[in-house]
N, C-alpha and C positions, 0 to 999 in steps of 0.2 A: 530422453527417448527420441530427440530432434524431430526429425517433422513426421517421420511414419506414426500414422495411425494405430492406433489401441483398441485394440473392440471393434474395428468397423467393422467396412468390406472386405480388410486384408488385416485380418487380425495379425500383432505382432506385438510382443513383449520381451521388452531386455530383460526382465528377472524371469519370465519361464523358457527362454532362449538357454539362460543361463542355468538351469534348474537343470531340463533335459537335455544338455552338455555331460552331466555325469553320468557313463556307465550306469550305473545303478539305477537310475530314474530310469533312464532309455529303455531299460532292458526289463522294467519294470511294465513298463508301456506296451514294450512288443510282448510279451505274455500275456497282459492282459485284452491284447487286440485278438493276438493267437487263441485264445479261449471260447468256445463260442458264445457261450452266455455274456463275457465279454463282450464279443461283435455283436450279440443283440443289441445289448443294451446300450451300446454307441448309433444302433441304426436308428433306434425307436429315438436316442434323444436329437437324431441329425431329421428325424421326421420332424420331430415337434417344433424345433428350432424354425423348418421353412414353413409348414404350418398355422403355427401362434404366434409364434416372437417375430419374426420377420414383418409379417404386415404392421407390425406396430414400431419399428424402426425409424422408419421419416418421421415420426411424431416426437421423438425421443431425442432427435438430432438438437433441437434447439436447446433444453435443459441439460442435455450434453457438452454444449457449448460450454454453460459456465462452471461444470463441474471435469472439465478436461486439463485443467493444469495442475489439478490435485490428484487425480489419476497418472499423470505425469510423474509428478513428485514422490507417489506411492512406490511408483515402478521403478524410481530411479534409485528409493532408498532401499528398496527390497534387493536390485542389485549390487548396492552397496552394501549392503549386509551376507550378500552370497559370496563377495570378492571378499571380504574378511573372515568368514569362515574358511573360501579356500588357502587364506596365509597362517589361518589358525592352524587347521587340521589338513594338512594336503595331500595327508593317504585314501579322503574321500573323492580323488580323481581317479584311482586306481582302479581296475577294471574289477567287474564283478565277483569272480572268482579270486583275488586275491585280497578285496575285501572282506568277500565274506569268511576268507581264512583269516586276518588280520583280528576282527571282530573275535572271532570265536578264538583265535588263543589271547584274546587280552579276556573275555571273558572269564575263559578255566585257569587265565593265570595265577587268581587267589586258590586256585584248588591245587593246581603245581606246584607252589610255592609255600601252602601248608605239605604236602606230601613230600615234596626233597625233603623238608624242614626234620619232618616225623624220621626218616629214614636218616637224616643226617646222628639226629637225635640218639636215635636207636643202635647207630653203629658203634659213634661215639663211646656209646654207654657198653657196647659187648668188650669192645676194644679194650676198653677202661676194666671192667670184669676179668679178662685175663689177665691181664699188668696182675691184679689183683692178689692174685691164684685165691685155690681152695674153693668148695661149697657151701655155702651157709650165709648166714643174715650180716653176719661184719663183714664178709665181702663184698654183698651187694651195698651196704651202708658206705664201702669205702671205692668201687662206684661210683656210686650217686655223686659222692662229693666234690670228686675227683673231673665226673664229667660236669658237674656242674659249674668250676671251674674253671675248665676249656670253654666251655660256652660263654664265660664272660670273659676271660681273655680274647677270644675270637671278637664280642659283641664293643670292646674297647678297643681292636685292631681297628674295625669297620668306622668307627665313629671319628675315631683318628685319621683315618685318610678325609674322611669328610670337611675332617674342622681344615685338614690342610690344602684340600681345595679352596676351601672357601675362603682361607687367610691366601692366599695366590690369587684368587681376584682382588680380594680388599687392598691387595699389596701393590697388583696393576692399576687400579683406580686412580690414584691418587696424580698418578704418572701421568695418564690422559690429560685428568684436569687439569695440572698443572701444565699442560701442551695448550688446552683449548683457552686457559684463563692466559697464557703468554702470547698466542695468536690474537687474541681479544683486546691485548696491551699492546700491541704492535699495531693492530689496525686504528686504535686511537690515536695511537703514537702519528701515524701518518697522518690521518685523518685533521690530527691539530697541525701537522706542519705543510699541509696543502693549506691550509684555512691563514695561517700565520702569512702565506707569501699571497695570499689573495689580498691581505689590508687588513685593517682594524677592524673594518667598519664591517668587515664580514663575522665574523668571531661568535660561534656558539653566544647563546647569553638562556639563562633559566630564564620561562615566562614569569612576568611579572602580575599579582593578584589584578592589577587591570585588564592584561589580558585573557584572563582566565576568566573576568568578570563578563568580557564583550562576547566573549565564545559560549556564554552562557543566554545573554540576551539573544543572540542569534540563534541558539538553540531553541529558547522559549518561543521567538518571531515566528521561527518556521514550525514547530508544533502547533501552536494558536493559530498559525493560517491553514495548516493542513486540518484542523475540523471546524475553519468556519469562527472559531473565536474571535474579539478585539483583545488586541493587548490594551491591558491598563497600567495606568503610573504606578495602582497599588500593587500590581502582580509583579511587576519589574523590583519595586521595594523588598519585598515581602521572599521573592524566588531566585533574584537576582542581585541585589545588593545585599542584602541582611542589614549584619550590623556597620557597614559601613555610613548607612544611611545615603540622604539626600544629596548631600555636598558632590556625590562623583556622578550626579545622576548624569548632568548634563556632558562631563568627556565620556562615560560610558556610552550614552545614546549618540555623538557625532562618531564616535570611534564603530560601533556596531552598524552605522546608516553607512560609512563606506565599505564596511566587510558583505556589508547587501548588497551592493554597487560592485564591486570589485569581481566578489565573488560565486553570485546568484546573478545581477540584472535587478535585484530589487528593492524597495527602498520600504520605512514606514512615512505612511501616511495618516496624517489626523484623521480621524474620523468626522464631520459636524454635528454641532450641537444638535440635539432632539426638539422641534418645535416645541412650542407651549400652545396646543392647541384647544385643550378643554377647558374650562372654567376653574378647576379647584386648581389646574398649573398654572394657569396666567395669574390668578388672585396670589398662590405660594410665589409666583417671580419680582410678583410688585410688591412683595413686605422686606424681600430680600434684598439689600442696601446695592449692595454690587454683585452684577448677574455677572462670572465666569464668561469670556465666549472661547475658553477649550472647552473642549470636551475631556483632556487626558486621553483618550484611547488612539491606537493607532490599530492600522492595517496592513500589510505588504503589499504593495502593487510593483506593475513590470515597469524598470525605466528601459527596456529597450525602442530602439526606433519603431514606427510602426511596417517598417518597413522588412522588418526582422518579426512582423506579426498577425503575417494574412495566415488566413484558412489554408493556403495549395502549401505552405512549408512549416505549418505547425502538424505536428503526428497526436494522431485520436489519444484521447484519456484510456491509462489503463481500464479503468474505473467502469463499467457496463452503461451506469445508467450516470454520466455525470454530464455526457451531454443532454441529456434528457430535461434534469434539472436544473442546468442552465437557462435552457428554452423555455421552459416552462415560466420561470420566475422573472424573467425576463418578456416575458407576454403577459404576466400580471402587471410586473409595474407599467409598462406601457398603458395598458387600461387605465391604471392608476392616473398616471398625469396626463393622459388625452381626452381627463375627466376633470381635470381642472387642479388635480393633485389629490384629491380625495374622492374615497367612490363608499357610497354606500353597500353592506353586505348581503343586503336584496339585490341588488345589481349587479356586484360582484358574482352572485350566483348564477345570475341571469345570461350572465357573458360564460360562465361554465358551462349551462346548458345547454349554450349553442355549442361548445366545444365536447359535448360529451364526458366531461370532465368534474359534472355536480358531486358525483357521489367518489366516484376512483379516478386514479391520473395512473402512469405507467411507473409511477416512483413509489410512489404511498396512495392509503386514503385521502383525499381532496381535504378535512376535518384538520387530519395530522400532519398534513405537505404544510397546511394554511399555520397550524403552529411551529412547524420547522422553519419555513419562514420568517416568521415572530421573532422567534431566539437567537437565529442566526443574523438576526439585524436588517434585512433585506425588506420585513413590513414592519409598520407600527398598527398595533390592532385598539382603536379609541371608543371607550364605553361610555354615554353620556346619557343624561336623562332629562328628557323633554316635554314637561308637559304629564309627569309620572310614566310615560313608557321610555324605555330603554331601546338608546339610537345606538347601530356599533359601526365605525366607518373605519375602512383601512385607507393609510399613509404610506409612503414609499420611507421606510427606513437611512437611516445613516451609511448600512455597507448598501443598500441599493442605490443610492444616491454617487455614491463613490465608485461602484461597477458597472452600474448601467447610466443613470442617470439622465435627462433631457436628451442630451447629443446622440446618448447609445437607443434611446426610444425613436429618434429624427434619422438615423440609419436605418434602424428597423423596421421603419415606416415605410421609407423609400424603399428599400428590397421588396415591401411586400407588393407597392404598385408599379416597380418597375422604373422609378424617378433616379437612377443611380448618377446624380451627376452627369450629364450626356453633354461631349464638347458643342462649341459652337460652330464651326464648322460642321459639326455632321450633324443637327440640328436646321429645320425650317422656322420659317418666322412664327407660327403657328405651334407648332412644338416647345418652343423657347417662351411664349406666352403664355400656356398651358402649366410650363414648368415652371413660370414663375409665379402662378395664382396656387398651384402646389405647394409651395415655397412659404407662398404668405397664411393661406391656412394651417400650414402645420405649426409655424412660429405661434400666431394665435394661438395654437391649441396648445403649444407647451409654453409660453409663456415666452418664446426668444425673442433676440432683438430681430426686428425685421432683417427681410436680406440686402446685401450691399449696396452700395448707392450707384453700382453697374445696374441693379433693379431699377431704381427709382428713377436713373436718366433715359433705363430702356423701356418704363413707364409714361415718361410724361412725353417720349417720341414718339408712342405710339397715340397719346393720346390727340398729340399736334399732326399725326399723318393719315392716311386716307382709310388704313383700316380702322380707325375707332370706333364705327358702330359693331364691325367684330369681334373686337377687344369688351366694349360692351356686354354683348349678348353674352360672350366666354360668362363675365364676372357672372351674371344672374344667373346663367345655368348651374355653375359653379355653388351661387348664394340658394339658389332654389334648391339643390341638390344636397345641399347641407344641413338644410333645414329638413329638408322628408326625411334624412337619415336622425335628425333629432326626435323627430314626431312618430318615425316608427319604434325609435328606442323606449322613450317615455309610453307607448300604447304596450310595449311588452312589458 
């Protein structure tokens, strides 16, 4: 339908465009406009429309939105089905009047063609009757037989031209093909002696079951990363090697991580092991002689530069609401490890409250986002019992750990106060102190290594020059201000 509007404010549709194109339709239309009951009843519905329907339009536009490229698609195959009927039947372009004579004699043509029939019958039979001579019942008997005869000689004439049509095509057939299968041999024929003066080393070759194998792990890669799965060792076995087993795992998996690279930008990545964070897992780890540290599963990530991966040159998600659930799950685990790595589910709530976000989020209910999260790896949801009540705390997941992680929580920190790395030059000395008491509580809060030892020499210079009671006061206000935001959290 390209970019004109459907339904709007300039309605336009290629399949009723194409509909009232025929005669017929058109002419259908103007009689019924020419009618007065007709033009009423176009008036009263052109009332209603600006009336009723109309003020509830702007409302409408946004669920519009997401139901506009099936509308789209509706229109396009409607017009596709109208172009196929005109290559079917193409006497329904013909104008009015000599369809509707076309019509009515294919109609009456079974009525025609029993009445020649009778009349043929009838003559036949008189004709035959005189051949005959005389009056009476052995004349008509000899007649009957007589024309009954014609009729089947006539009925084996007819059938005979038929068979000899049809052995006339069957007769050119063969001729074609054998045209199109020697075209076919000619183009291979070249095809191998352009490839013959290119080198050896170019030469057709049948894919070989390895690589039919790796086309299948990259098939499997990109499935499992399009809803969010981990690939496992046993799914790669089990969907991907069969019976070849284990032995080819490992050239299948280096051969499929470059056709990720080559041909995508991306690679698998392990996933990390799952903490042992409750009691009956730490107790099951230490009976078990040698603790694994795979995990077996992997992930896809991008190996492009980051520089091939800002926001101004990546284009939006088809997807409606996929940046939504980015953002979202990516503001949970921040909470998560600016809480030390684990946040209790009273608290968790607590921090949805303020967001408005306790009971619904713009994706799902908050209940079902919280177990889509779960499944899709991004939280670990941990039940423990304490005391006989039941503690539940969430953890940052394995894929949340690998997509967002510390570093992507320490960006998104800095966005939110405005700390985005700011040069030195265009920084005062006071700004550059500020940014770096920034610096050091965020690493505290996610666990990083302090900032670089440009910090600690631009630390201990200041602490050796004339502003250190400023430097000072910074730190307290800073440590004061950390603390009220602890004391307001725990009184909520």
């Amino acid at each position: 339908m390209g970019d004109t509007p459907v339904n709007g404010e300039q309605p336009h549709s290629y399949f009723f465009d194409h509909l009232t194109s025929y005669p017929v339709v058109s002419d259908s239309i103007t009689v019924f406009k020419s009618n007065k009951y007709g033009a009423k009843s176009l008036a009263y519905a052109d009332q209603g429309y600006v009336y009723i329907a109309k003020p509830f339009i702007p409302y409408l536009s946004k669920p519009y939105g997401f139901v506009a490229p099936y509308v789209a698609r509706v229109d396009s195959l409607g017009d596709l089905g109208l172009t196929k009927i005109d290559s079917t039947f193409p006497f329904i372009k013909q104008d009015t009047e000599t369809l509707r004579a076309t019509i009515h004699d294919g109609a009456y043509f079974p009525v025609r063609l029993v009445g020649d029939a009778k009349v043929h019958v009838f003559d036949l039979y008189g004709s035959e009757y005189k051949k005959c001579g005389g009056d009476g019942v052995l004349a008509r008997g000899k007649a009957v037989i007589t024309t009954s005869l014609v009729l089947g000689q006539e009925s084996l004439g007819f059938v005979s031209s038929l068979l000899q049509k049809k052995k006339a095509q069957v007769k050119d057939a063969p001729d074609s093909h054998v045209s199109a299968e020697n075209a076919r041999r000619r183009r291979r024929t070249d095809n191998a002696s352009s490839d013959s003066e290119d080198g050896e080393d170019d030469d057709a070759r049948a894919p070989s079951s390895t690589d039919v194998t790796v086309k299948k792990l990259v098939r499997l890669a990109l499935a499992s990363e399009y809803s969010r799965l981990p690939i496992r060792r046993t799914d790669i076995a089990t969907k991907v090697l069969g019976d070849q087993g284990s032995r080819q795992f490992k050239t299948v998996f280096n051969a499929a991580q470059e056709a990720l690279r080559t041909s995508f930008g991306m690679e698998l990545t392990e996933l990390p092991v799952k903490e042992k964070v409750s009691i009956q897992q730490r107790r099951a780890a230490q009976k078990v002689e040698r603790t694994s540290s795979s995990n077996k599963s992997w992930i896809l990530t991008s190996t492009l530069p980051a520089a091939y991966r800002k926001p101004e040159i990546l284009p939006p998600t088809k997807a409606p609401l996929e940046g939504t659930y980015t953002g979202i799950y990516s503001f949970i685990i921040a909470l998560i490890l600016l809480n030390g790595g684990s946040l209790p589910e009273q608290k968790l709530d607590r921090y949805l409250r303020r967001t408005n976000a306790e009971t619904y989020t713009p994706v799902d209910r908050t209940d079902r986002l919280l177990q889509r999260l779960c499944k899709e790896g991004y939280l670990v949801r941990v039940r423990e019992m304490d005391g006989g009540e039941e503690v539940i705390e969430y953890m940052v997941g394995p894929r949340g750990k690998m997509e967002v992680g510390a570093q992507g929580v320490a960006g998104l920190v800095r966005q939110v106060y405005g700390r985005q790395d700011p040069r030195e030059e265009d920084t005062t000395p006071a700004e550059r102190a500020q940014m770096e008491e920034f610096e050091l509580r965020l690493a505290r809060s996610l666990g990083l290594r302090k900032p670089s030892r440009r910090v600690d020499e631009d630390r201990t210079g200041d602490e050796n020059g004339a502003d250190t009671p400023q430097r000072g006061q910074t730190q307290r206000q800073s440590q004061r201000q950390a603390a009220e935001s602890d004391e307001e959290d725990e009184s909520d």
